[in-house]
N, C-alpha and C positions, 0 to 999 in steps of 0.2 A: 341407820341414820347416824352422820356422824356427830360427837360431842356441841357441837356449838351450833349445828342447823336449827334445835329446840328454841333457842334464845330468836332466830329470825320467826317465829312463828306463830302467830297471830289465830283466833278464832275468825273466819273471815267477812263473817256478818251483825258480828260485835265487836272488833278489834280487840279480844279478852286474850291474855298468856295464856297458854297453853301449859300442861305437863304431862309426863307420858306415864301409863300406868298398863299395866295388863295389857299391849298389844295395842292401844286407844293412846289418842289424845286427847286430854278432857278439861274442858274450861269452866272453872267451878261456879263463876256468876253467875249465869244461864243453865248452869248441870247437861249442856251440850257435850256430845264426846264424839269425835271422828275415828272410825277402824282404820287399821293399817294391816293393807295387804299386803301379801308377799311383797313386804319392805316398802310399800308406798303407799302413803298418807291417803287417805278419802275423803276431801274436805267438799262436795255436794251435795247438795237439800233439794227439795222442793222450790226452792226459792231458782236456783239455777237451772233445774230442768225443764221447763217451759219453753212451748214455743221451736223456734228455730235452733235453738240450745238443743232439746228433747232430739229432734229429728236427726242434724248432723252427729249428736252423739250417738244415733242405732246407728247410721249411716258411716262413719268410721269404725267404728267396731265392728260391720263386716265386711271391710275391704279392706281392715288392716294388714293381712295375710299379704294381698297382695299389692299391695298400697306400693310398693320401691321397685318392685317389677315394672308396673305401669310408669313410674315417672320416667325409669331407666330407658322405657320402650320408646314412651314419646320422645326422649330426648334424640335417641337415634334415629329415628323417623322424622324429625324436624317437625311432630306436632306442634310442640309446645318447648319453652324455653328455664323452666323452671330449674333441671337441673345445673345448667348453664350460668343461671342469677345465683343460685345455692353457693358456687364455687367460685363466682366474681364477686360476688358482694358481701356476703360472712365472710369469707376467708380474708377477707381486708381490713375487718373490724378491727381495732385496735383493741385487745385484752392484754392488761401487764400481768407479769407473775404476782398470783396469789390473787388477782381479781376476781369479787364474787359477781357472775355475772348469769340473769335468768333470761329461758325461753319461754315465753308465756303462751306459746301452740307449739310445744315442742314437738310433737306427731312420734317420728320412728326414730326419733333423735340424729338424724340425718346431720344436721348444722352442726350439732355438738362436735360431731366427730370429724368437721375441717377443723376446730375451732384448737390454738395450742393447749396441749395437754397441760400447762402450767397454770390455767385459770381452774377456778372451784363453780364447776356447774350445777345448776339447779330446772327443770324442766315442770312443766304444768301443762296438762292436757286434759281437755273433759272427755275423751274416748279410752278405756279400760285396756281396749286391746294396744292401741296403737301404743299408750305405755308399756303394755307388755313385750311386745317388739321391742321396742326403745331399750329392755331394760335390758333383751338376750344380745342386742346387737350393740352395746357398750360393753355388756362381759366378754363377747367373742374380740373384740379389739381390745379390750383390756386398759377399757377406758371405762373412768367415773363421772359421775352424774347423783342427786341427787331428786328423785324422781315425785312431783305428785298428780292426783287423779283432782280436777278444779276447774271451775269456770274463771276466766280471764276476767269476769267483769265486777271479780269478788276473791281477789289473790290474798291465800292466808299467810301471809308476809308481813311484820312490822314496816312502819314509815323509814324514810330511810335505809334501807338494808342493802340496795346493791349497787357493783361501781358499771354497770352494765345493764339495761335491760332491751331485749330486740324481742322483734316474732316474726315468720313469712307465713304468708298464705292464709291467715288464720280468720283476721278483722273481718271480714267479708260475708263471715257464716255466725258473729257474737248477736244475739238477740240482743244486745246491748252495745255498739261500740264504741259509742263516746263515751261510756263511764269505764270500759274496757282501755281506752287511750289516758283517762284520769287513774286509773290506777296503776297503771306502766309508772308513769309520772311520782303519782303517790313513794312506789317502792325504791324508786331512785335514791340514789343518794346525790347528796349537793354537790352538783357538777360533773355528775354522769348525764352519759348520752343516752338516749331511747331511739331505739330503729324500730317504725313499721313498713314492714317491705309486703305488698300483695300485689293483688292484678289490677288493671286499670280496670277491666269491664265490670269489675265491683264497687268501684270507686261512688257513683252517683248511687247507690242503695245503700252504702253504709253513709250516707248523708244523709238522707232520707230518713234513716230508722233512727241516725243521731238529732233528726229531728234539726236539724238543717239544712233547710230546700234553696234548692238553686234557685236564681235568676232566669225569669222566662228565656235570658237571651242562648242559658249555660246548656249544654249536653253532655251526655256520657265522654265526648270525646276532651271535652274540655273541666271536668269535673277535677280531677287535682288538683287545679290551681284551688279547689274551693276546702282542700283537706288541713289544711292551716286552722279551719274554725275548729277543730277536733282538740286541737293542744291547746292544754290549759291556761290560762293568763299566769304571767310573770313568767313563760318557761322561755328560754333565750335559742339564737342561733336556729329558730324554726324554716326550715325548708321542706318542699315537697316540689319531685323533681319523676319526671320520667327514666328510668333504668334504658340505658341506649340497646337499641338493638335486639328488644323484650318487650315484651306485654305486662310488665310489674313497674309499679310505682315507687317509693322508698320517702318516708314522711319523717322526719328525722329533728331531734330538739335535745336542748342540753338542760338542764335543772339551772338554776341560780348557785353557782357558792357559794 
């Protein structure tokens, strides 16, 4: 962990400081303490494992193995267009040198590794393994990352903290994703962007579960236009826009300065 990550780091269902002791970080209001495994944080409870949470995290943890195979496959095969959108759409982000900027579904840390090596990356992922790929397939490139094991919808991260915050693919499978899009927002910093990039045909279910039901006239094909209700009041520059040429969406807002 390096020197100053500690100071971003939040208890993430009391917002208490944290300080690291014995291998743990332990937040002394609550006498709560998170383990840290081989070098990544464990910030999950009870509270997060529930539900569609519980399921998708068995469910990436055993297809992590082959998790980059298969996107690689479809790509060639003209399944699917994921890795296509990975490489038109992160790799465009704007990150300056020294920007702290998080993936909050980082998977196999895929994005990280278009993303220029001069920003200070940070990854969250509620699957054990797909971090652990993530953490061999930054050392084999000989790139860093900052890695933790957490649900999106309870980021152990102070207010404020980053000049970046994005995720793909992720929203779709949060048992939570409207508090999942308020905490993106939460971790920002004033006048960073938030990118949620997923698939359209998920689009009308993470409505749904946000507990924002379409209009009898709406359908899954026209649900985007409805993902604006997701972003939190006061956040500027809010758009949700179809990814041309793809089956991903890209929901996209700025903080206030």
């Amino acid at each position: 962990m390096q020197p100053d990550t500690l100071s971003l780091l939040r208890n993430p269902y009391t917002g208490e400081k944290l300080r690291l002791e014995a291998g743990k970080l332990i937040s002394d209001e609550s006498g709560r303490s998170f383990p840290i495994r081989n070098g990544i944080p464990n910030f999950l409870s009870e509270i997060s494992l529930q539900g569609r949470n519980r399921r998708f995290r068995w469910f990436y943890d055993r297809v992590a193995f082959a998790y980059d195979y298969v996107l690689d496959l479809g790509n060639t095969l003209k399944i699917n267009t994921e890795r296509a959108v990975r490489q038109e759409y992160i790799s465009r982000m704007e990150i300056s040198p020294r920007a702290k900027a998080l993936e909050t579904a980082v998977g196999t840390a895929s994005n990280i590794l278009l993303l220029p090596e001069s920003g200070d990356y940070y990854g969250l992922d509620i699957s054990w393994q797909m971090l652990r790929r993530a953490q061999r397939k930054l050392e084999s490139a000989d790139r860093k990352a900052e890695l933790f094991q957490g649900d999106g919808a309870f980021l152990p991260f102070r207010d404020d903290a980053f000049d970046i915050v994005f995720q793909m693919g992720g929203l779709q499978f949060y048992s939570d994703p409207l508090r999942g899009v308020i905490e993106m927002a939460r971790v920002a910093k004033p006048g960073a962007w938030v990118h949620v990039i997923d698939e359209v045909r998920g689009a009308s279910a993470v409505l749904k579960r946000s507990r924002i039901y379409l209009e009898s006239a709406a359908s899954k094909k026209t649900a985007t236009k409805y993902l604006p209700r997701l972003v939190p009041k006061k956040m500027i520059n809010v758009l949700s826009q179809r990814i041309p040429n793809s089956d991903f969406y890209a929901l996209t807002f700025r903080k206030p300065g």
